[in-house]
N, C-alpha and C positions, 0 to 999 in steps of 0.2 A: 860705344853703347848703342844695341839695335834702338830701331822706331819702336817708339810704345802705343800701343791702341789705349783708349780711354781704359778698357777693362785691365786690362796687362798694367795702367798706371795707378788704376784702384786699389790692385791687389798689392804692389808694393807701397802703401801706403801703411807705415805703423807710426803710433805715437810715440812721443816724447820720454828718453825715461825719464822717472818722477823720480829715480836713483840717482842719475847723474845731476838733475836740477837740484837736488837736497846735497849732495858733496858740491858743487857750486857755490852753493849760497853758507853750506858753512865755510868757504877758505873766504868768502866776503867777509862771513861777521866775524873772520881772524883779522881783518883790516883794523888800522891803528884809526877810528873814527868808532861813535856809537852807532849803535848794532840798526842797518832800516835807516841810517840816515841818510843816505839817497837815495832814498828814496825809488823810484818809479828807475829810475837807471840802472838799479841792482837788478830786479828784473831784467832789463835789457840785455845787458850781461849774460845772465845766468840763463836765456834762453836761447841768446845766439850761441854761447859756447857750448851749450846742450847739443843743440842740433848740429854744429860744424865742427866739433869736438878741436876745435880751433881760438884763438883770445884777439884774432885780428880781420881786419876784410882785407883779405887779398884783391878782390877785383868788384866792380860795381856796374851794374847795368839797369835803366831802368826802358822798359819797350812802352811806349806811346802807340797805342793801338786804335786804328782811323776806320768808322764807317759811315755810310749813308743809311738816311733810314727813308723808308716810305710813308711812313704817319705825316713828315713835315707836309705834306700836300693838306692837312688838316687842318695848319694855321695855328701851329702848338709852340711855332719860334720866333725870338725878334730877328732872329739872322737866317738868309738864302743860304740852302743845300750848297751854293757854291763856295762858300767860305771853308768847309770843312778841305777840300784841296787845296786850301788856299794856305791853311792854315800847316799843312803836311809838310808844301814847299819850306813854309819859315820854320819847320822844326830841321830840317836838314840845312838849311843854311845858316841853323846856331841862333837865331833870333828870336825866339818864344821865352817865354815864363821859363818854362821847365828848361830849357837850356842854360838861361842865364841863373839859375839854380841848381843844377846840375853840377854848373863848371864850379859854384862854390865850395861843393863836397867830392867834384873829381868824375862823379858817375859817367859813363858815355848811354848816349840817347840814343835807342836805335826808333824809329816810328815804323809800324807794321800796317800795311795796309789791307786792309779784312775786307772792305767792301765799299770803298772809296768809287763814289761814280764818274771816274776819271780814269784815263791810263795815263798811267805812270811809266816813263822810261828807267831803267836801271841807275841808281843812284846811289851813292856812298851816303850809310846811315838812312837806307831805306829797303825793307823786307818785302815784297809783294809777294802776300798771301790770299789772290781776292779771293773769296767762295762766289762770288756776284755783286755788281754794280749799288748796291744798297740794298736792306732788307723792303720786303713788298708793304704796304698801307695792312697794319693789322685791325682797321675797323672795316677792312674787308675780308676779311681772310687770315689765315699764320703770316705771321713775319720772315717765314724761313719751314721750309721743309725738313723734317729729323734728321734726314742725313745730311742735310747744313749743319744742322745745328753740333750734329757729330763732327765734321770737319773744322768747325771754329774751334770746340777741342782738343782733338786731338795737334790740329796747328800750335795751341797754346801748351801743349805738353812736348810738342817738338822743336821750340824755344826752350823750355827749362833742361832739357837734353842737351843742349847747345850750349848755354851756359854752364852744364856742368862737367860738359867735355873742354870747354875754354877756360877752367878754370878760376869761373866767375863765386864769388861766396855770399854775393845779396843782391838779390832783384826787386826792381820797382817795378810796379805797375803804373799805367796813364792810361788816359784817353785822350782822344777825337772825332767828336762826331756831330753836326749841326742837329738838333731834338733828341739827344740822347738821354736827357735825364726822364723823358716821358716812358720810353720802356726799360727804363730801370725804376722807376715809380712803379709802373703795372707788375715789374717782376716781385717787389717787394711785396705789394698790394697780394700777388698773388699766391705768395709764400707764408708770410704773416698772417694770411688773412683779414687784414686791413682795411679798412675801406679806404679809397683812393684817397682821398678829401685829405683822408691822415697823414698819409707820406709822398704826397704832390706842392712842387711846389714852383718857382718862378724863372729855374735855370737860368737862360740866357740875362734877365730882367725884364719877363713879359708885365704887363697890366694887372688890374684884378680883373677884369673884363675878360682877358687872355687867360689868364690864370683857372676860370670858372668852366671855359672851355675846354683846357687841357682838362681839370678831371673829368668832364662828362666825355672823352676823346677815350681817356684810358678806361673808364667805365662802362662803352661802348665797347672795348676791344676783351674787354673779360667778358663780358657777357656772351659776343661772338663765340670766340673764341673758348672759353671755357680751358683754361691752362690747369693739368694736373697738378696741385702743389705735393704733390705723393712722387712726383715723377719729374725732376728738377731738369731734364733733358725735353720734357714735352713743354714745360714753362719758359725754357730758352727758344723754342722752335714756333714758340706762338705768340710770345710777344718783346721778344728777346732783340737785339743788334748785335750784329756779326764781330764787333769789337768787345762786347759784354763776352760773347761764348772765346773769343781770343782771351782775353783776363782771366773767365773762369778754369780755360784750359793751363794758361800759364801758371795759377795757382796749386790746381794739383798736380801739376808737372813738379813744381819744385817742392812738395809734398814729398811726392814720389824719392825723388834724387836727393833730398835732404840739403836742399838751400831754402833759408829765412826769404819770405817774401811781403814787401813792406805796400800794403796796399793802401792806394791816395785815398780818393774821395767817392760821391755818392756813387757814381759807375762802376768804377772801381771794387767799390763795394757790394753792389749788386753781382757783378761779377764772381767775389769774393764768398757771397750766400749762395749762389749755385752752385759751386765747387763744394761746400762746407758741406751741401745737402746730399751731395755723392758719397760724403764721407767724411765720420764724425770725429776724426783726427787730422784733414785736411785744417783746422783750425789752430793748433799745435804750432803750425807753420808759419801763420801769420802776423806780422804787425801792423796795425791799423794805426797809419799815420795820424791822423789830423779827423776832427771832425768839421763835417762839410754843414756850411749854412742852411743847405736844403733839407727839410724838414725829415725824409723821407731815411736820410742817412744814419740817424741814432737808431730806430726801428731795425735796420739791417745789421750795423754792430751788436744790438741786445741780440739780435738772435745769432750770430756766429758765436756771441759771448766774449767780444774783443772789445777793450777800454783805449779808446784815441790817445795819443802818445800828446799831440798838440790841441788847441783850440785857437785856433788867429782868425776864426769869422771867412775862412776862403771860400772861394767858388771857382775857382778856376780850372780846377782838374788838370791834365796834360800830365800830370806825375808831378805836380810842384809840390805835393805835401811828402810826398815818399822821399823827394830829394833833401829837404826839412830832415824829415826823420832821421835820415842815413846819417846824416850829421847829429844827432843824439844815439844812435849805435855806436858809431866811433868814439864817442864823449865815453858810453858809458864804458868800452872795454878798454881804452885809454886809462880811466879808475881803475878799470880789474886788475890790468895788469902792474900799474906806477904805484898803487898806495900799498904801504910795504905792511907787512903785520904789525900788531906790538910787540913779540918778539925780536924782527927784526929791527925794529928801530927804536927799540930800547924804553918804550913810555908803556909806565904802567897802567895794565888794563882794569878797569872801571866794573864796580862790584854789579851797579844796578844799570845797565842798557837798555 
């Protein structure tokens, strides 16, 4: 399969059919059980085998995508920019959240590094994709120049190309980035139209002190700033992180190529809303794992239009809830395919369901 430019991945983006979803879910309600009684997992089902015209996951991958930002010189995090390489090493060496959740469901972790202020030597289970050393302070300025913001893209649709040439059939999304949830707040803030206050909230575990800061920090950097929410590529480039524009690229990559992509939490999700905003059957695609603690996260699924598969109060991001998830996709096509009709298993079927 050639490279695809953002536009070349746009164009092959189409929806879901709503033909094959309705022959799905009726060979469901031929299952020897009442008709919707699993609920939320028949969905699950009936949307993966939609999209992969398949009833199993063959292979699983979820990318852990690492930046630096420029804003933390503002005093937006409990934790040093240096933790964010720190945090890279331990995902390749199997020792983080998402690894150790990973390995429950099988998935392999790859971490990609978008703009980690570090080099990185070449390493198994690590991608180096920098665009630059961290995005720039955006209450001085963009975050990132457009044709950054294009290269975090198009990066991320050069992973779902890879996955679909390796024969992968479900991708997770993660993050890594020290202040990352401050310009996925702004991205929100500046999509939704929002006011900061509404979809800000304490990431790392900052103060309320800290806390009051970050929104006058993000509220500063719109106003500079002034992010088109018409133009979902100028909102990445202006207060956007080089790992959000990797996510959003990885989302309609696998849009594009027709792999299910299971996005974590509130970055994730930001992420997940710039993609959506390129294209309004980029959501077709998505399962939104878990909802994240931070405030800012329910705002960003109501507008893609996606319902959390989970609720466990997380905050951890890294891909731990996608890897969650993955393990109720296989439950639920595990169902599709073991529970036999009533036909075949001989019990007769129930007048009122």
């Amino acid at each position: 399969m050639q490279q695809m430019t953002l536009h070349t991945a746009l164009d092959k983006i189409k929806g879901v059919s709503a033909v094959k979803l309705a022959e799905i879910q009726a060979q469901i309600n031929c299952q020897c059980k009442p008709k919707g009684s699993l609920g939320r997992l028949e969905e699950f089902a009936r949307r993966y085998v939609a999209i992969t015209g398949q009833d199993t996951v063959e292979k699983k991958v979820i990318f852990t995508f690492a930046g630096d930002h420029g804003v933390v010189e503002e005093g937006i995090s409990a934790f040093p920019k240096e933790v964010t390489p720190q945090m890279v090493y331990t995902f390749i060496d199997g020792g983080a959240g998402i690894n150790a959740l990973a390995r429950q469901v099988g998935a392999e972790v790859i971490a990609v590094d978008m703009g980690v202020d570090h080099e990185f030597k070449p390493l198994s289970g690590l991608m180096i994709k920098k665009v630059a050393p961290g995005t720039a302070n955006f209450t001085r300025g963009p975050a990132m120049t457009r044709p950054q913001a294009i290269q975090c893209l198009e990066t991320g649709i050069e992973l779902a190309v890879f996955c679909k040439e390796a024969g992968v059939t479900l991708v997770g999304t993660g993050d890594m980035g020290i202040g990352n949830t401050t310009p996925s707040a702004a991205i929100v803030a500046a999509i939704t139209g929002l006011p900061a206050g509404k979809v800000t909230h304490r990431g790392t575990g900052i103060n309320d002190e800290m806390l009051e800061h970050k929104i006058a920090v993000i509220e500063k950097g719109l106003a500079l700033n002034q992010p088109d929410a018409n133009d979902p590529v100028d909102v990445l480039a202006k207060v956007g992180g080089f790992e959000i524009g990797g996510i959003a690229g990885l989302v309609i990559g696998c849009a594009a190529v027709g792999i299910p992509v299971v996005v974590d939490g509130f970055i994730s999700s930001a992420g997940a809303l710039i993609a959506s905003e390129l294209h309004i059957h980029v959501r077709d695609y998505i399962f939104a794992a878990h909802k994240s603690v931070e405030i800012g996260h329910s705002h960003a699924l109501e507008r893609i239009k996606q319902k959390p598969m989970l609720d466990l109060e997380m905050r951890l991001g890294e891909g731990t809830g996608a890897a969650l998830a993955m393990g109720l996709i296989e439950a639920s096509l595990s169902a599709y395919r073991g529970i036999k009709t009533f036909d075949q298993a001989g019990v007769t079927k129930g007048g009122h369901q």
